[in-house]
LUMSETOR-82366 format. One record per atom (N, C-alpha, C): residue in one letter; residue number from 0; x, y, z; chain. Coordinates in Angstrom, 3 decimals, decimal comma. Example, Ala and Ser with C-alpha at 12.3 -4.5 7.8 and 13.67 -1.06 7.14 Angstrom:
2
> a/0/13,190/-5,690/7,800/A .
> a/0/12,300/-4,500/7,800/A .
> a/0/13,200/-3,300/7,800/A .
> s/1/12,850/-2,250/7,080/A .
> s/1/13,670/-1,060/7,140/A .
> s/1/12,900/0,030/7,870/A .
END
This chain:
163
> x/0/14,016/-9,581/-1,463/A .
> x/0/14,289/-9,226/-2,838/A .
> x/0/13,309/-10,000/-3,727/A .
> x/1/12,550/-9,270/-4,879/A .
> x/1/11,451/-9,823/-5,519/A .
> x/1/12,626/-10,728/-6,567/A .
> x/2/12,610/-11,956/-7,250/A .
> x/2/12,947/-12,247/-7,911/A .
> x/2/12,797/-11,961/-9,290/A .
> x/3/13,075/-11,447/-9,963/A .
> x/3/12,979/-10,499/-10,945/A .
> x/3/14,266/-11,240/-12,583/A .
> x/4/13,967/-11,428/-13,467/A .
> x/4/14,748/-11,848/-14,569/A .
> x/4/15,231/-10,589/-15,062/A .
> x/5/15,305/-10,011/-14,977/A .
> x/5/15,997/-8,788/-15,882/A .
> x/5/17,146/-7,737/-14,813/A .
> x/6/17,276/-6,910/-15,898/A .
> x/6/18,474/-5,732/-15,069/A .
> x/6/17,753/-5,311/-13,908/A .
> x/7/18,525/-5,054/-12,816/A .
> x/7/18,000/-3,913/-11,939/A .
> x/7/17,180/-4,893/-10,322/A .
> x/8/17,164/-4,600/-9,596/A .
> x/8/16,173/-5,073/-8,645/A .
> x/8/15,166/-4,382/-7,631/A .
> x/9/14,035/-5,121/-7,375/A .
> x/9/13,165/-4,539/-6,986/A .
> x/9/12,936/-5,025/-5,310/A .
> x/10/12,308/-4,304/-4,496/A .
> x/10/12,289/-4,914/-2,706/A .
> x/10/11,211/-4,549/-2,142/A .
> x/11/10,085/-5,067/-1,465/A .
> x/11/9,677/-4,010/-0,614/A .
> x/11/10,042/-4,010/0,462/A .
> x/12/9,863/-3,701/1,624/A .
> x/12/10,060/-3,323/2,954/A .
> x/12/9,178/-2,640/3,966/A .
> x/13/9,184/-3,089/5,187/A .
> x/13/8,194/-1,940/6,233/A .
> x/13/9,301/-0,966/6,231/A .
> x/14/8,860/0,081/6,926/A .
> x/14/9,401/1,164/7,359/A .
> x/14/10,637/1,324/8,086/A .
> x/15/11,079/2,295/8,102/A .
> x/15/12,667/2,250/8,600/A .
> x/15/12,384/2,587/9,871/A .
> x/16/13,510/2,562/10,937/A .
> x/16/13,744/3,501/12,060/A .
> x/16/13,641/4,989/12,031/A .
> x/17/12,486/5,172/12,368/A .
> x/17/12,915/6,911/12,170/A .
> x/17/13,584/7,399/13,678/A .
> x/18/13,524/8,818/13,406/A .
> x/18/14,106/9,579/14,899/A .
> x/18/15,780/9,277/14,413/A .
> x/19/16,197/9,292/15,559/A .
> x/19/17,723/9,280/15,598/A .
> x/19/18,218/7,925/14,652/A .
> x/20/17,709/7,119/14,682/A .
> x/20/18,205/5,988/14,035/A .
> x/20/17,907/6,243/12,523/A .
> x/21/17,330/7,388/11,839/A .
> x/21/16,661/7,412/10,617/A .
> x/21/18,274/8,080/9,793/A .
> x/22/19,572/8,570/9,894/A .
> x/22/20,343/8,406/8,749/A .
> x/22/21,063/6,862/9,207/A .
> x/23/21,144/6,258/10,259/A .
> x/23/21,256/5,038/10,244/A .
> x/23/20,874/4,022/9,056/A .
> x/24/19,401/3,750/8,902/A .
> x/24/18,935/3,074/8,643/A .
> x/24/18,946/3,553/6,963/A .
> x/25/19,163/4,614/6,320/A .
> x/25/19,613/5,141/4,957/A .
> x/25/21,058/4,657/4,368/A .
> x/26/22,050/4,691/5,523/A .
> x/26/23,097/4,379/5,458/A .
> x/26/23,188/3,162/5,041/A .
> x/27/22,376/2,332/5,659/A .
> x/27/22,046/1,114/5,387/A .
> x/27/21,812/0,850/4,254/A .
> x/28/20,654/0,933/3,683/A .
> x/28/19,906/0,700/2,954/A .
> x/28/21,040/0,979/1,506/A .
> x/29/21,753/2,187/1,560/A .
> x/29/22,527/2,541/0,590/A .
> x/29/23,548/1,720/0,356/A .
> x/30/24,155/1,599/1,699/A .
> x/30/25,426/0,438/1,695/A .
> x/30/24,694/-1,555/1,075/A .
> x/31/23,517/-1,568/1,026/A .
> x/31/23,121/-2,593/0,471/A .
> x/31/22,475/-2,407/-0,876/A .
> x/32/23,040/-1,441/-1,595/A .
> x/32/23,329/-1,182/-3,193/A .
> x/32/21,886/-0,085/-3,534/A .
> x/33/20,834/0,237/-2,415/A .
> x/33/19,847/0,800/-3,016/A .
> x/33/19,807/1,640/-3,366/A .
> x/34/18,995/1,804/-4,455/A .
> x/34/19,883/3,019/-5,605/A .
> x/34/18,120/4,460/-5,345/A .
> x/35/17,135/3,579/-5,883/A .
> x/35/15,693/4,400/-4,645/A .
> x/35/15,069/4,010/-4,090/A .
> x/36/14,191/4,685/-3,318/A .
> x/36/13,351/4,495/-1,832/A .
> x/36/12,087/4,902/-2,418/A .
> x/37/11,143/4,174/-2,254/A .
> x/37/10,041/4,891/-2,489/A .
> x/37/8,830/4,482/-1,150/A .
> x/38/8,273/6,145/-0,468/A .
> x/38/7,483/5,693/0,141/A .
> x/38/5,857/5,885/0,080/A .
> x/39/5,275/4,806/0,495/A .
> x/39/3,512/5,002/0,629/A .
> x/39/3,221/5,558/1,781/A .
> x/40/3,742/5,698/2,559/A .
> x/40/3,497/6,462/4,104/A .
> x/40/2,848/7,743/3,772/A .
> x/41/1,715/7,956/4,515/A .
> x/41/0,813/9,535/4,708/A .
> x/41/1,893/10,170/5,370/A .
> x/42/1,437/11,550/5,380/A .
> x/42/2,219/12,641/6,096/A .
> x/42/2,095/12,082/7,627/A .
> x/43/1,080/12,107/8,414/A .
> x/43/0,399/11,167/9,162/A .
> x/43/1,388/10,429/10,299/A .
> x/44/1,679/9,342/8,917/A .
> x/44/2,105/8,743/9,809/A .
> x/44/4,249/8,926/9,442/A .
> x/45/4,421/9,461/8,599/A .
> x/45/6,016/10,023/8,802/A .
> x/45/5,944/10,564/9,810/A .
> x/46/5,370/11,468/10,066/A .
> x/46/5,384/12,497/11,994/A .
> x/46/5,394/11,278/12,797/A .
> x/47/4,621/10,332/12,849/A .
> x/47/3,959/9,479/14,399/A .
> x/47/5,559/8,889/14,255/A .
> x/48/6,163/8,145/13,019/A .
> x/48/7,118/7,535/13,168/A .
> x/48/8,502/8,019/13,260/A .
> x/49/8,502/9,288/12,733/A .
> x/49/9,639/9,833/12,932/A .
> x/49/10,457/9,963/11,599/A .
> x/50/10,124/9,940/10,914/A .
> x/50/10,678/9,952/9,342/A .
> x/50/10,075/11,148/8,556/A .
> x/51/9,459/12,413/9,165/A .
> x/51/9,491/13,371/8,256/A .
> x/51/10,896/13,932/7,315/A .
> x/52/12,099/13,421/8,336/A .
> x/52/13,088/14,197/7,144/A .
> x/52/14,079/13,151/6,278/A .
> x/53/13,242/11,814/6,344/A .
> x/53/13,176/10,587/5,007/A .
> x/53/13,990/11,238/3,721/A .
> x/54/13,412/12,378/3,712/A .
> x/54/13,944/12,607/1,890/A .
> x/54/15,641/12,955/2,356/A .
> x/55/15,699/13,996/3,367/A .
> x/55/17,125/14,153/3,556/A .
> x/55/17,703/13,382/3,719/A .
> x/56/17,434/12,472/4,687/A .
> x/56/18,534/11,152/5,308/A .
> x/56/18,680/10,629/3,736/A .
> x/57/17,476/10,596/3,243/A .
> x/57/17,851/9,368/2,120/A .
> x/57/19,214/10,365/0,787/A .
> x/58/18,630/11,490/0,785/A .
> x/58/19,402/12,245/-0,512/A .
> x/58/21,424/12,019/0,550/A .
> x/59/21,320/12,657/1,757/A .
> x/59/22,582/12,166/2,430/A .
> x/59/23,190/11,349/2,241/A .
> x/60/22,716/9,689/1,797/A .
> x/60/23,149/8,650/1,790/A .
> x/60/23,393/8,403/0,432/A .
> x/61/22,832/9,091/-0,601/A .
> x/61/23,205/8,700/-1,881/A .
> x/61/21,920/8,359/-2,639/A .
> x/62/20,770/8,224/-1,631/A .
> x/62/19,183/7,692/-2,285/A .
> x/62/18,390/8,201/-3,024/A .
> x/63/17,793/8,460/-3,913/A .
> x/63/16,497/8,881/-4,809/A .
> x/63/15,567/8,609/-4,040/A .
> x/64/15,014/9,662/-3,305/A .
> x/64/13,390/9,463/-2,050/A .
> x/64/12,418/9,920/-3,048/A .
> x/65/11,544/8,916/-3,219/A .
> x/65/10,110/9,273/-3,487/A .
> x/65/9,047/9,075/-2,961/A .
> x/66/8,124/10,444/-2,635/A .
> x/66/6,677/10,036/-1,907/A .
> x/66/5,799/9,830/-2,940/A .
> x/67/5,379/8,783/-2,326/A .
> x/67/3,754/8,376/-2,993/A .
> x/67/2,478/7,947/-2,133/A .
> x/68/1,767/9,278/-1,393/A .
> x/68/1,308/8,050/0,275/A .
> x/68/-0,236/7,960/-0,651/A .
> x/69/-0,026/7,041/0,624/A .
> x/69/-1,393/6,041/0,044/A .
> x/69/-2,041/6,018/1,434/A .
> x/70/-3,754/5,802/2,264/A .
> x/70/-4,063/5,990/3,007/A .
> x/70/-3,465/4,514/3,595/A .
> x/71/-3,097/4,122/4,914/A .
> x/71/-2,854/2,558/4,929/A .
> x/71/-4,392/1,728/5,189/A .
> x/72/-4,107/0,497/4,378/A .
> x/72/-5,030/-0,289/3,747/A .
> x/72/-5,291/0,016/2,731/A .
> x/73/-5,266/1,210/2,084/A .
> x/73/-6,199/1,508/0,812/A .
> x/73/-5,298/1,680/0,029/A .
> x/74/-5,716/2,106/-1,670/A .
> x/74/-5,353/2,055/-2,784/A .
> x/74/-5,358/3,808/-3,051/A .
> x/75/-4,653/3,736/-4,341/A .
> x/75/-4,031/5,441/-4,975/A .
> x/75/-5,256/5,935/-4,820/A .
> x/76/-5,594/7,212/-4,729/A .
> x/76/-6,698/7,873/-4,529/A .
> x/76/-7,125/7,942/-6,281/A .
> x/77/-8,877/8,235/-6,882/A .
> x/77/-8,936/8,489/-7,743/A .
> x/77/-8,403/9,366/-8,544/A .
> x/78/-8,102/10,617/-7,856/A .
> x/78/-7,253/11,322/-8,584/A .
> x/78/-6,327/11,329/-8,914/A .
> x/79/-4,806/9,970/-8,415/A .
> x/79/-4,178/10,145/-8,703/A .
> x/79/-4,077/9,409/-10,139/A .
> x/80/-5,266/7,991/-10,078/A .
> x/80/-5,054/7,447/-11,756/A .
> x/80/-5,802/8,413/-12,280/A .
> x/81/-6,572/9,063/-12,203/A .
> x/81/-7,063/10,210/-13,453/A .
> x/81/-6,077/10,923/-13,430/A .
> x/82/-4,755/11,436/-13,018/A .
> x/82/-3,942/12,567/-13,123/A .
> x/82/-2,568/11,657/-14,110/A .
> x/83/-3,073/10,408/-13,459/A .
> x/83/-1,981/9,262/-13,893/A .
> x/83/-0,352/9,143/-13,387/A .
> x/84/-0,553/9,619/-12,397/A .
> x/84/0,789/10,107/-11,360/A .
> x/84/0,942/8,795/-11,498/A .
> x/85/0,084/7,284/-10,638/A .
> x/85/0,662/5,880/-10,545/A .
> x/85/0,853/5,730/-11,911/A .
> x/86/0,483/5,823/-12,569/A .
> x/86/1,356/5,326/-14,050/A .
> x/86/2,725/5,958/-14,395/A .
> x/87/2,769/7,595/-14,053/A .
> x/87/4,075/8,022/-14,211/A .
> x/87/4,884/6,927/-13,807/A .
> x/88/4,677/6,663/-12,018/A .
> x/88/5,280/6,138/-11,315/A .
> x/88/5,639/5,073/-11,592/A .
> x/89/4,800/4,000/-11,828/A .
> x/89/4,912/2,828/-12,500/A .
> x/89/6,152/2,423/-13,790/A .
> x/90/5,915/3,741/-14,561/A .
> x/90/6,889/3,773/-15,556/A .
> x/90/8,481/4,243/-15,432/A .
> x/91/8,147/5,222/-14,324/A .
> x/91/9,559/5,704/-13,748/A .
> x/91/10,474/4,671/-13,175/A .
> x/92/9,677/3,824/-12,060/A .
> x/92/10,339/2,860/-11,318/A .
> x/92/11,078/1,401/-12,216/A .
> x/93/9,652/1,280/-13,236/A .
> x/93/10,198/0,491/-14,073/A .
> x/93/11,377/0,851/-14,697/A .
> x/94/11,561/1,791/-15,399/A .
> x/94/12,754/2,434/-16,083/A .
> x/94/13,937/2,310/-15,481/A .
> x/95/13,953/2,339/-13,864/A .
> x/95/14,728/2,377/-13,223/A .
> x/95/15,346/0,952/-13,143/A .
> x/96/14,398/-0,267/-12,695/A .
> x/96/14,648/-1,286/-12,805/A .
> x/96/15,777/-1,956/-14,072/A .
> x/97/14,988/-1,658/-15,418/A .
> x/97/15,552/-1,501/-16,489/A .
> x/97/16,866/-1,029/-16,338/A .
> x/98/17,300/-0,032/-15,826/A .
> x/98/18,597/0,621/-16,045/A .
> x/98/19,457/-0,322/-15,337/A .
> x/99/18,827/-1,221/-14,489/A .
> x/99/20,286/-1,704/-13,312/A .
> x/99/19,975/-1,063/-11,642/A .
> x/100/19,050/-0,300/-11,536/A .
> x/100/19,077/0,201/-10,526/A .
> x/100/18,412/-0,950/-9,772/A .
> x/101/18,313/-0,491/-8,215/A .
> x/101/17,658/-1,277/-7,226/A .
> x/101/16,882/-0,074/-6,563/A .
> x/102/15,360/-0,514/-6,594/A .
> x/102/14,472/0,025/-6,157/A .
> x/102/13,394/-0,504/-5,001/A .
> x/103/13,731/0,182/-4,530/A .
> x/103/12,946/-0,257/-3,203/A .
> x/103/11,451/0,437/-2,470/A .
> x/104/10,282/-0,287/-2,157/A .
> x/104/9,005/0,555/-1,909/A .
> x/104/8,634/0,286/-0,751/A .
> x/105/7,930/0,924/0,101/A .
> x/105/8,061/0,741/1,954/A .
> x/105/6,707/1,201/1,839/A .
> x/106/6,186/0,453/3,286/A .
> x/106/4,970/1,370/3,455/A .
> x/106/5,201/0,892/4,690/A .
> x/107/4,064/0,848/6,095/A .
> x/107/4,110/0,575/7,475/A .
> x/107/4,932/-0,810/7,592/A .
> x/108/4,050/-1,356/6,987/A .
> x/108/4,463/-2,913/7,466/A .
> x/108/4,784/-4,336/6,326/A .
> x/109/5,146/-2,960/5,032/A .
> x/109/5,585/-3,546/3,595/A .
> x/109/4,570/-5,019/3,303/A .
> x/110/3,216/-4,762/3,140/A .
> x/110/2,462/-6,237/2,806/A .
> x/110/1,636/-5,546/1,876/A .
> x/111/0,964/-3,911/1,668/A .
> x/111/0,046/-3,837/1,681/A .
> x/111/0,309/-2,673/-0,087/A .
> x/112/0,607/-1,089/0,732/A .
> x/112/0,813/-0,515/-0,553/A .
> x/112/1,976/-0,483/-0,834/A .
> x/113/2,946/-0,865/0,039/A .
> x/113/4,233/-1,116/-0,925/A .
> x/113/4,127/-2,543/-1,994/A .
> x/114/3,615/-3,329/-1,674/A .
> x/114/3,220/-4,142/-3,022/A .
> x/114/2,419/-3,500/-3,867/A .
> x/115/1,531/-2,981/-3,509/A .
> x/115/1,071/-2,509/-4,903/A .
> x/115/1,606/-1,704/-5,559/A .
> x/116/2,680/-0,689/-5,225/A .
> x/116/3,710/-0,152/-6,312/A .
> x/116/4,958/-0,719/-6,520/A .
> x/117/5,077/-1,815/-5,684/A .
> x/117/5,863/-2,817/-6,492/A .
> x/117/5,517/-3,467/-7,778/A .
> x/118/3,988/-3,713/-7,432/A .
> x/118/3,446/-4,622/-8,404/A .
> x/118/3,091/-3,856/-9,563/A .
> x/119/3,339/-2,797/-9,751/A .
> x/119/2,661/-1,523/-10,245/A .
> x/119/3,715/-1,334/-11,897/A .
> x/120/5,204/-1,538/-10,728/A .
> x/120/6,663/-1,402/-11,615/A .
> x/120/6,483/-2,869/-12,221/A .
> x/121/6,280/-4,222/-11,841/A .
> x/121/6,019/-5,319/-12,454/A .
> x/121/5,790/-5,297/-13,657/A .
> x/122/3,849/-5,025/-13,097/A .
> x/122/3,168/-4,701/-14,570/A .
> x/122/3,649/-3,817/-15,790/A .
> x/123/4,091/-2,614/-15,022/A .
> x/123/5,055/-1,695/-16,155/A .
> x/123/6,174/-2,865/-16,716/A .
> x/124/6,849/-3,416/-16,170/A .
> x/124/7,713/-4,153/-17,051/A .
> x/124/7,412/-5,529/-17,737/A .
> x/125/6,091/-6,130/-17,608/A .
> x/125/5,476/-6,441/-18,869/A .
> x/125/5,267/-7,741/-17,892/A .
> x/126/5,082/-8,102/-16,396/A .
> x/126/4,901/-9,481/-15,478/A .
> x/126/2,892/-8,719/-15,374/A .
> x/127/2,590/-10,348/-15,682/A .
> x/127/0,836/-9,680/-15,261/A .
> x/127/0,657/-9,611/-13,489/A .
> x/128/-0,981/-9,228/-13,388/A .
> x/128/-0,756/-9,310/-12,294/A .
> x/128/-0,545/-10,356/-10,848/A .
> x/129/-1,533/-10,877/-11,205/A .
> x/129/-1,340/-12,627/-10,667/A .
> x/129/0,613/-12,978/-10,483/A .
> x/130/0,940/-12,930/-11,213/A .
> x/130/2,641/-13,383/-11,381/A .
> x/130/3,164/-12,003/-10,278/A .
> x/131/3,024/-11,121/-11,064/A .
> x/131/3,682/-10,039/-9,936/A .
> x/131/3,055/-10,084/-8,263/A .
> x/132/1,882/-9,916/-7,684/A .
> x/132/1,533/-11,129/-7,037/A .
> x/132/2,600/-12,055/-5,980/A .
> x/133/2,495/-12,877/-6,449/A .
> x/133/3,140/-14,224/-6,436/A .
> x/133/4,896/-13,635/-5,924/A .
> x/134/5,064/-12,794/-6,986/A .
> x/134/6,356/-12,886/-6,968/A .
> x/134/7,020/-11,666/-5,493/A .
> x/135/5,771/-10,861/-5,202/A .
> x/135/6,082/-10,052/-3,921/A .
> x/135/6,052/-11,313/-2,382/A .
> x/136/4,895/-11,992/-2,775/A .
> x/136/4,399/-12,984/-1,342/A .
> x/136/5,704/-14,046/-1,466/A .
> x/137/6,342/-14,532/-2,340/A .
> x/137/7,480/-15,483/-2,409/A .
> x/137/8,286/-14,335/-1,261/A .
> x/138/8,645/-13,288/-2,415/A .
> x/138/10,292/-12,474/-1,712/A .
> x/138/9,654/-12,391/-0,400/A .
> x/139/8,280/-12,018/0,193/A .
> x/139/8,018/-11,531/1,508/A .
> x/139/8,066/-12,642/2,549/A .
> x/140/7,721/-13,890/1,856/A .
> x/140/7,223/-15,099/2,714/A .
> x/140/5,860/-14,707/3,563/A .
> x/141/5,103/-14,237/2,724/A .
> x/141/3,631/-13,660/3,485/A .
> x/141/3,083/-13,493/2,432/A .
> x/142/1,413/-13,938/2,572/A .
> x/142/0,682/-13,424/1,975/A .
> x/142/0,072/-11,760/1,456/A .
> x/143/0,342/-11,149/0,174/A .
> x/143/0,079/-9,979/-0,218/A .
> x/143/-0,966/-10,194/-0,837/A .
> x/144/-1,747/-8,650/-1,325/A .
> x/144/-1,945/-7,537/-0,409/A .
> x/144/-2,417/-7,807/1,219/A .
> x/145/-2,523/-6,597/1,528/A .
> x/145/-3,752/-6,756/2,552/A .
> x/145/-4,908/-6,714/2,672/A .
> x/146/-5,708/-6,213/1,702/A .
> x/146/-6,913/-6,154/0,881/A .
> x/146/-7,286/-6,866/0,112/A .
> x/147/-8,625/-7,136/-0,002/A .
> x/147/-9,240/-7,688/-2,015/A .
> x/147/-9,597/-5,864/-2,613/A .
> x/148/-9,738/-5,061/-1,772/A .
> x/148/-9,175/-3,814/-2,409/A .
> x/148/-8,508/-3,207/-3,661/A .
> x/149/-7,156/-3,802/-2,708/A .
> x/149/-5,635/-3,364/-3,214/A .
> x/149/-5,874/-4,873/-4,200/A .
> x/150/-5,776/-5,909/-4,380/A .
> x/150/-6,064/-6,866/-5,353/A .
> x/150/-6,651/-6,428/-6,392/A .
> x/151/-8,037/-5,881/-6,136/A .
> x/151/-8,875/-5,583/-7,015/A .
> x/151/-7,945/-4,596/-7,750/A .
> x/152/-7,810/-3,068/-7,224/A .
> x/152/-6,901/-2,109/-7,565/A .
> x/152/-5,641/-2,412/-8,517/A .
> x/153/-5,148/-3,597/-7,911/A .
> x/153/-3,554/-4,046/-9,008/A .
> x/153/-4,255/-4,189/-10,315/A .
> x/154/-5,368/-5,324/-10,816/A .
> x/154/-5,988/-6,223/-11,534/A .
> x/154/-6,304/-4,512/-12,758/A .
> x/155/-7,296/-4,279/-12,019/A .
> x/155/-7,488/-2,928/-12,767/A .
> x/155/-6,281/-2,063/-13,339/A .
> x/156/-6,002/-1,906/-13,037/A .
> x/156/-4,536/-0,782/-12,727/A .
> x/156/-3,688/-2,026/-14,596/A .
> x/157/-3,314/-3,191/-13,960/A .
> x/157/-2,930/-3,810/-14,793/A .
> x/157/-3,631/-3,982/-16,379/A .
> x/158/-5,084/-4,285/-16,421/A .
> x/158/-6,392/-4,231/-17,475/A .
> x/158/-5,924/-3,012/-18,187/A .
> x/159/-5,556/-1,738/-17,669/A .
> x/159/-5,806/-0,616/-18,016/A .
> x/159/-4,137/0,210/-18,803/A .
> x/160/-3,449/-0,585/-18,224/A .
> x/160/-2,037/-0,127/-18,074/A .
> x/160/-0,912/-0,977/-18,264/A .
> x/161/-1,136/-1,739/-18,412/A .
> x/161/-0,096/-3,182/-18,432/A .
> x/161/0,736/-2,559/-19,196/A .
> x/162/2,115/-2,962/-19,392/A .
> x/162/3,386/-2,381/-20,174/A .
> x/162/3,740/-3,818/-20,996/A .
END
């Protein structure tokens, strides 16, 4: 859990159990108050892992599923900040935060682009980036991102967008 001062909480996470264990692991996730899911996973790799039907298990359990894939290692594609989808996003999740909700962002192995749309909702709620940062590698007990990439990418993203 990111430590966070305000309403609402934020998490990232690796990936769930998919296959048979995948409304398991929704069940879960729900029964520990999470209100959405958001994932960076490619199409890709939902098939290899077994979580193509993620959105169902999650809507079953009570969850708000959102895709957002990101290639792993890398950052939003250009088109999506020229379309400004990560900013929608950014602002959505934040909002959510805001409300009281608990929001949660996954990617393979939760170090890499699930921080950066963690850090994404941060910046939307007014933490720079450095601090937001900080405040994913505390909750993770690991060093984030996995990139100077995805670093670079937050920094920008933040310059451009900060809330």
């Amino acid at each position: 859990m990111i430590a966070w001062h305000g309403p609402g909480r934020l998490a990232t996470m690796a990936h769930p159990r998919g296959g048979d264990w995948l409304a398991a692991e929704m069940a879960g996730l729900a029964a520990a108050g999470v209100d959405v899911f958001v994932s960076a996973l490619t199409w890709e790799e939902d098939r290899r892992l077994g979580l193509t039907e993620a959105a169902v298990a999650a809507a079953a359990a009570g969850i708000e599923f959102l895709s957002f894939p990101i290639a792993d290692r890398g950052i939003p594609r250009a088109r999506d900040m020229a379309d400004s989808d990560v900013v929608a996003l950014g602002v959505r999740l934040a909002a959510h935060v805001r409300a009281g909700r608990f929001v949660v962002t996954q990617c393979f192995a939760g170090i890499g682009r699930s921080t950066l749309l963690a850090c994404a909702t941060l910046v939307m709620l007014g933490v720079g980036p450095e601090r937001a940062l900080e405040m994913v590698a505390e909750a993770r007990g690991l060093p984030v991102p996995d990139t100077e990439a995805q670093r670079d990418w937050l920094y920008e993203f933040a310059l451009n967008h900060g809330g």
